[in-house]
N, C-alpha and C positions, 0 to 999 in steps of 0.2 A: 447345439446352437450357441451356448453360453462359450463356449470353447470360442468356435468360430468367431463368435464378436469380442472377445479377448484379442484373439491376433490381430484381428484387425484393428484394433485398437494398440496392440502394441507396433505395429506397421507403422501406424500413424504418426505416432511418436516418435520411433527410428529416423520416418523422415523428415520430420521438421526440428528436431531437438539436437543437441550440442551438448554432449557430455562436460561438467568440471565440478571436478567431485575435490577442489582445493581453493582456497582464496584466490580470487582472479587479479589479474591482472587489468588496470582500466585503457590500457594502451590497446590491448589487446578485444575485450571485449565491451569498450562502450566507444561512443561519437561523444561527444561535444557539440552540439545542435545550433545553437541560438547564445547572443549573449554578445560576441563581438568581443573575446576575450575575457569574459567577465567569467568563465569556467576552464578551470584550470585542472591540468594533473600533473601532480606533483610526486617528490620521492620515487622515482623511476616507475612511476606505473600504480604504487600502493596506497598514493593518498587523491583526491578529488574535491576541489570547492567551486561552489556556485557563488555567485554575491550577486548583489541588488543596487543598483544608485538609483538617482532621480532617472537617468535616462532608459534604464533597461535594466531587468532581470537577464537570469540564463538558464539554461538547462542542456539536457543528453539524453540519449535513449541506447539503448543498446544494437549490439550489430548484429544480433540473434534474434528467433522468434521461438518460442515456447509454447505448448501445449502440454497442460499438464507440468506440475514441481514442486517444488521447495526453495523456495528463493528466500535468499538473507541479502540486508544489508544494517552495515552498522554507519548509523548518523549521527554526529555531534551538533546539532542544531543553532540560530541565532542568538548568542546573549546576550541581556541586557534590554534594552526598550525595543521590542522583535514587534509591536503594537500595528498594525496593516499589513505585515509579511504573511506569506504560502510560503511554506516548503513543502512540495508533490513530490513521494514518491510513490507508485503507481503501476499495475500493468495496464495495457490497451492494445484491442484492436485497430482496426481503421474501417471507414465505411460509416452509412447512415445506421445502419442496425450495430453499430458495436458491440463488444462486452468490454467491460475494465473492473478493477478491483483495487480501491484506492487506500491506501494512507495520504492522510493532511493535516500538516502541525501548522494549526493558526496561533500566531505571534501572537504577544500582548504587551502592557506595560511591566516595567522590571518591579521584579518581586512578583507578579501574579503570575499563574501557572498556564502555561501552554495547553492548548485543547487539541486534543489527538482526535484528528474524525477521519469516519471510516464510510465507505459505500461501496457496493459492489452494482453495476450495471448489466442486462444483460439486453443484447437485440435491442442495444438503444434504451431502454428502461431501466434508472435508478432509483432515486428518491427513499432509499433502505440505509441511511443514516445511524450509526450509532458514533455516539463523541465519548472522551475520556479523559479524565487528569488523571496523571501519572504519579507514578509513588516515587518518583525521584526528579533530582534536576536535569531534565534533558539536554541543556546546555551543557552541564561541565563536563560532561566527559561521555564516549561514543556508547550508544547502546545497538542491542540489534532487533532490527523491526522484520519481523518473519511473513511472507503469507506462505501456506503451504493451499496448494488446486490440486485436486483432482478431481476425475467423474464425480466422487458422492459429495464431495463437500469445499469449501474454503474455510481455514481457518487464518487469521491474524494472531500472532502472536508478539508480544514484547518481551525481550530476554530471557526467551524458551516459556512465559508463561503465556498461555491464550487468551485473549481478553473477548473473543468472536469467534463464533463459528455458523457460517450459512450453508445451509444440509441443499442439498440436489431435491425438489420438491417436485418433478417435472411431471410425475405420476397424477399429483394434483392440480399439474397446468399452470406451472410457474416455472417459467424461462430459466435456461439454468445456464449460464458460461461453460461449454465443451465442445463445440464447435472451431473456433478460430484463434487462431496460434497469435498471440500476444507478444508486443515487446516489452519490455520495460523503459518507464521513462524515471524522469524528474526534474523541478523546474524549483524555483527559488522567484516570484515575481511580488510585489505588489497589487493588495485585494482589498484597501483600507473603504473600499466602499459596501464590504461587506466583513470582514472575515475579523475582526474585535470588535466586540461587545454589537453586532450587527450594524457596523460604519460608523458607530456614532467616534470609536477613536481613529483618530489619523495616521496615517505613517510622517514621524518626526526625521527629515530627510536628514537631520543634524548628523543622526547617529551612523548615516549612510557611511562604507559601505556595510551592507548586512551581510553576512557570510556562514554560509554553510558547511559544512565538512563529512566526507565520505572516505567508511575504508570498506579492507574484508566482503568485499562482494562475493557471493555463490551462488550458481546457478543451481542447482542438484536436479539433474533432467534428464540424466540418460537412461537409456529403455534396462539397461542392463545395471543399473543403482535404482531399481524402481519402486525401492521398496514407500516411499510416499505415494503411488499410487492404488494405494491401499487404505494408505493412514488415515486413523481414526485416533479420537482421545479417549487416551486409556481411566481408569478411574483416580486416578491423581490429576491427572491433567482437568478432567473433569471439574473437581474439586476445584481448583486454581483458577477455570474460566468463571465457575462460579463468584469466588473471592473478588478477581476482581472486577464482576460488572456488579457484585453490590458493596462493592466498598470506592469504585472510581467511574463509573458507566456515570454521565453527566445528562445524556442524552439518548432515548431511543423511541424510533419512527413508531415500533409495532406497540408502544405507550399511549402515541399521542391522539388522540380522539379527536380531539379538535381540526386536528389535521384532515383527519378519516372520518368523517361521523358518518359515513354510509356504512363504516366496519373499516378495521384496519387490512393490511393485505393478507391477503390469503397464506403465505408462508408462514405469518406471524401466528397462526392456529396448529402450526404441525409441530409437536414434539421431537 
């Protein structure tokens, strides 16, 4: 039986997935969505920016859908007073029951540190939150923001270190994203009603425009490079997820009580 639901599972993958086992090309594998020109690709297909004015933000998604991988991208983020901006990037479904698995770098005032937060949704239910400052400046120079899915687990990772990882609970009757083949998006908008210091700061339009920057995309998804569909963190990596959710984790959901006082969620109890 274990066999047979293996094939079938790698069947599934076969048919929804797109091998690129090299830095992509964004001519090739993304849209340009929204924005009204305000998302650009540049450098013959190698570089991509989002920006923001007073009238609109922008974004893309990709022209693939995924189930199951290892997906990189490396983001040069907004510098300077970035204080009201989003920049999403994100996988998702579509539909009222979605799944998605998010990175979100909320801007802030210059000199204070970007808040990297994280959720993973599944069948529509997220609310699994975890936030982070980072051990570097994500402005000056591109780093790469990893999620790796597969059946047992998601992890997030920042320039190969983990900082998250949500384990497949479903045994325990917690929804777990493996169902529906996801795209990748990302959006660059104004959120100043919530997303610095909880709206209380503004997006200063002065500094407009705001701008984003994207290189080095990779999909890693084909049934035949599968070895992420396996992957687990080894005891280093271990080590490292540790480091840094106690030396930069700002925030986490399965912490807060107050949130939860009936009890926090049920995954938050599984090892």
């Amino acid at each position: 039986m274990a066999r047979s639901s293996s094939l079938v599972l790698l069947l599934a993958v076969s048919a929804v997935l797109v091998a690129s086992s090299s830095a992509a090309n964004f001519y090739q594998d993304l849209d340009v969505t929204w924005g009204d020109g305000r998302g650009k690709i540049l450098n013959n297909g190698d570089l991509l920016t989002l920006s923001l004015d007073k009238s609109s933000g922008s974004g893309f998604q990709s022209k693939n859908e995924y189930l199951f991988g290892k997906i990189d991208m490396q983001l040069k983020l907004v510098p300077g007073n970035s204080a009201g901006t989003v920049t999403a990037y994100y996988l998702s479904s579509k539909g009222a029951n979605w799944d998605e698995i998010d990175f979100e770098f909320l801007g802030n005032l210059s000199g204070d540190p970007y808040i990297l937060h994280t959720n993973v949704f599944s069948q529509g239910k997220g609310n699994r939150e975890q936030q982070f400052h980072l051990w570097f400046d994500p402005t000056a120079d591109f780093h790469t923001y990893s999620i790796l899915w597969n059946p047992q687990r998601i992890i997030f990772s920042v320039d190969g270190t983990p900082i998250r990882e949500f384990k497949n609970a479903e045994s325990n009757g917690v929804p777990f994203p493996k169902n529906q083949p996801m795209r990748i998006y990302s959006s660059l908008w104004n959120a100043d009603d919530w997303a610095t210091r909880g709206g209380l700061v503004k997006t200063d339009w002065s500094n407009a425009p705001f701008t984003a920057s994207y290189r080095n995309f990779n999909a890693n998804a084909c049934v035949w490079t599968n070895e992420w569909l396996s992957e687990e963190l080894d005891s280093t990596s271990q080590e490292r997820l540790k480091w840094a959710q106690k030396n930069y984790m700002i925030y986490n959901y399965c912490a807060d009580n107050k949130r939860f006082p009936q009890g926090v969620p049920q995954e938050c109890n599984i090892s």
